[in-house]
N, C-alpha and C positions, 0 to 999 in steps of 0.2 A: 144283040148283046150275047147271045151262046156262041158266037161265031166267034165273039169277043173272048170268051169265058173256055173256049176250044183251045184259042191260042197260047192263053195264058198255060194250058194244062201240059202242053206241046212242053215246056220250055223243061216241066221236071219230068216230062216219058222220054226226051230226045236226050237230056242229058245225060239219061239212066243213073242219076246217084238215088233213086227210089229205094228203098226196102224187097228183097226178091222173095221173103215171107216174112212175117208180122213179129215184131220185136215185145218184148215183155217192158211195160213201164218201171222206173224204178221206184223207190219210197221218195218222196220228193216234199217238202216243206214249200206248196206255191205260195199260200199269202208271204210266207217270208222273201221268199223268192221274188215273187212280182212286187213286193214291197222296198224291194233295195233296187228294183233296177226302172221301176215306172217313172215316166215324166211327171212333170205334173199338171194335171188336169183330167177331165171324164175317161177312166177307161174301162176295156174289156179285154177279158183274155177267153183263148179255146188251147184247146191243145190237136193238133190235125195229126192223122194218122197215114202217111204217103203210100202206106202199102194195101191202103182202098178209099183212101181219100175221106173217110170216118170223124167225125168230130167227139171229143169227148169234154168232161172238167168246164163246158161254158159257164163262163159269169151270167149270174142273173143281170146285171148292169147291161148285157145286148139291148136288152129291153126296151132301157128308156135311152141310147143310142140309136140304134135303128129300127124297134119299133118288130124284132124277130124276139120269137119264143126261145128260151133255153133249150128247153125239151126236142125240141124240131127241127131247130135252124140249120143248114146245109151249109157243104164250102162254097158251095152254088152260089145261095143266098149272098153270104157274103161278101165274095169275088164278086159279083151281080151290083155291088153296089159303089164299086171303084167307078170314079167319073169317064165317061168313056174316050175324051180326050188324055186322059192318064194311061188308060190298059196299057200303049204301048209302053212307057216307059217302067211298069211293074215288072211287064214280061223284062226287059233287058235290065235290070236291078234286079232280079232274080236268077235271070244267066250270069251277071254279072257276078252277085254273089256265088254262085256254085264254082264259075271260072274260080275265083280266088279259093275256095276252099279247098279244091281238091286237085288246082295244076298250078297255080301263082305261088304260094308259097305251102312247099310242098311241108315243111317242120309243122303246121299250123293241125293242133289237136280240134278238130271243129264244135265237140262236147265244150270247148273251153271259150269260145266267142259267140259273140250275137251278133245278127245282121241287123242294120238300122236304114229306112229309108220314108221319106214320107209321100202321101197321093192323098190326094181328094177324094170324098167318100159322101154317098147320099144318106143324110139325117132322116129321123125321123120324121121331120116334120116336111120331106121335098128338099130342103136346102142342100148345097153341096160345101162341107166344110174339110180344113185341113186335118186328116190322120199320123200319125206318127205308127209307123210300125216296126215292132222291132219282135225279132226269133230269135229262136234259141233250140239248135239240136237236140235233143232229149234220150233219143235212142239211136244204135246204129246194126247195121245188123253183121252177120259174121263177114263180110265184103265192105264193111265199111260205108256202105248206103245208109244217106239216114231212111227215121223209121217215122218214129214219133217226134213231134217240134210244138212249141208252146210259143204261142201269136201273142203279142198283147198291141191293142189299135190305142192311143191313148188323142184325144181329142185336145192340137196345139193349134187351131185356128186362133186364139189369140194373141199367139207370137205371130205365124204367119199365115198367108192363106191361097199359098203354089210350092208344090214342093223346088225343092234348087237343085233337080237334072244330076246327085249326088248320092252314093253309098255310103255307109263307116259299118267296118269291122271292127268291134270293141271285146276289150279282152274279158272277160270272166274273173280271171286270176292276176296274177302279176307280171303278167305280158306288155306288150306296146300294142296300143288303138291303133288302127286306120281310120284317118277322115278323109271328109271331100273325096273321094271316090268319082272321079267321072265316067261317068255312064258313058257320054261320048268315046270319050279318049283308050276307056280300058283300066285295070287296075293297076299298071305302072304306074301311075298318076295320083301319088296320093297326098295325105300331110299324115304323118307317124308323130302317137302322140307315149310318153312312156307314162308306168303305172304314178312316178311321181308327179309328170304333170297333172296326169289326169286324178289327182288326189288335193294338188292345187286349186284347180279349176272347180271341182267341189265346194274347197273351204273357202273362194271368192264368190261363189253362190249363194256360203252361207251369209256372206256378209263380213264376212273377217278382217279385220286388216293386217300388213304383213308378220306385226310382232307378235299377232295371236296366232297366224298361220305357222311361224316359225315354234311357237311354244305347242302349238299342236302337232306335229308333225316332227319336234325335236331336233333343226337343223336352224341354222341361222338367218337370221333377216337379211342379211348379203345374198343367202342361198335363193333366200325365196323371190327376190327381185332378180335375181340371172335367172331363175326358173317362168318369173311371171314373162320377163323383156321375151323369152324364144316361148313362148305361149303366143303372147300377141302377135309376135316375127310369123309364126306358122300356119295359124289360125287368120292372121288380114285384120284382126280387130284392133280400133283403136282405144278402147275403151272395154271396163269390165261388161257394162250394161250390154253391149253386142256381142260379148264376149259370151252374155249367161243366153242371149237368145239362141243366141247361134248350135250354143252347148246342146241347149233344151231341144231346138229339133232336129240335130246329129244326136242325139239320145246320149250324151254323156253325164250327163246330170239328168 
């Protein structure tokens, strides 16, 4: 497992987008923060520091996850507890993500997106269940390396329980998402989703139907059926109900 835990580390010292000295946190509103952008179900967040690997801001909720102390717990720890049939695919969904942030598309503010992907992680109680993880840049230092990033693992073993071999770059602001991200193929390969859809896709999670979506959002019930038909076209889903699974472990709801 450290040989395991080596490789993983390889992927942010080889890339060198690391921190080349230790960036200042900003003021930051988390619960708010984790509060608009969590799945839904058990989670935890840390905030990791790449310019010595330093954890800070853990949830107490580690706890009754995996069974580690707030106070003590390592990235070690952590990392230590992705399934070992996953490590590789972490390591290359984390090149993956860097490739895209800082050579694929070069306009792309990385303060401004989250990386989404999911792996299998050991419970507290031995079991191996599915994690959703999704970061978030936090700091950068005067080179543009990130510094400080904020993890949050949220526990979607009830939607599914293998992750789908796939990245999403999802916007902060009012940008366009990347979905389906394949790992294999590279980040050419993606589905691009814009801030309206992804504002759609929300209000069919809420349960909405189209005339309430239209009165929510203030555009018309024609609109929001051209908007839903290339949601489905893009996405493969036939239906909302796969529609909202799907959402939930690409992290866009």
């Amino acid at each position: 497992m450290n040989s395991d835990i080596n490789k993983l580390k390889l992927v942010w010292e080889n890339g060198k987008k690391t921190a080349d000295q230790n960036t200042d946190l900003p003021n930051l509103d988390f619960e708010a923060l984790i509060s608009s952008i969590v799945s839904v179900g058990p989670f935890y967040y840390y905030i990791i520091d790449f310019f010595d690997m330093s954890l800070s801001h853990v949830s107490p909720s580690i706890r009754d996850i995996h069974g580690f102390d707030p106070e003590t717990v390592t990235f070690d720890d952590i990392i230590g507890t992705i399934h070992p049939n996953d490590m590789e695919f972490v390591a290359k969904a984390e090149a993956t993500s860097i490739d895209i942030l800082y050579n694929k598309f070069k306009k792309i503010n990385i303060l401004d997106y989250k990386t989404n992907f999911s792996f299998r992680s050991k419970m507290k109680n031995g079991d191996y269940e599915l994690l959703n993880h999704q970061a978030i840049v936090l700091t950068v230092d005067e080179n543009g390396k990130f510094g400080k990033a904020l993890n949050i693992h949220t526990n979607i073993n009830h939607i599914a329980t293998k992750h789908n071999n796939t990245i999403s770059l999802l916007s902060l602001k009012n940008e366009s998402s990347f979905v389906n991200i394949e790992i294999a193929a590279g980040s050419d390969q993606c589905t691009a989703f814009t801030n309206r859809e992804i504002d759609i896709i929300k209000a069919i999670a809420e349960g909405l139907s189209n005339k309430e979506i239209a009165d929510k959002l203030k555009i018309s019930t024609g609109t929001v059926k051209k908007h839903r038909n290339n949601i489905y076209f893009k996405s493969g889903c036939k239906n909302s109900v796969d529609l909202i699974n799907k959402s939930l472990i690409q992290g866009l709801i």
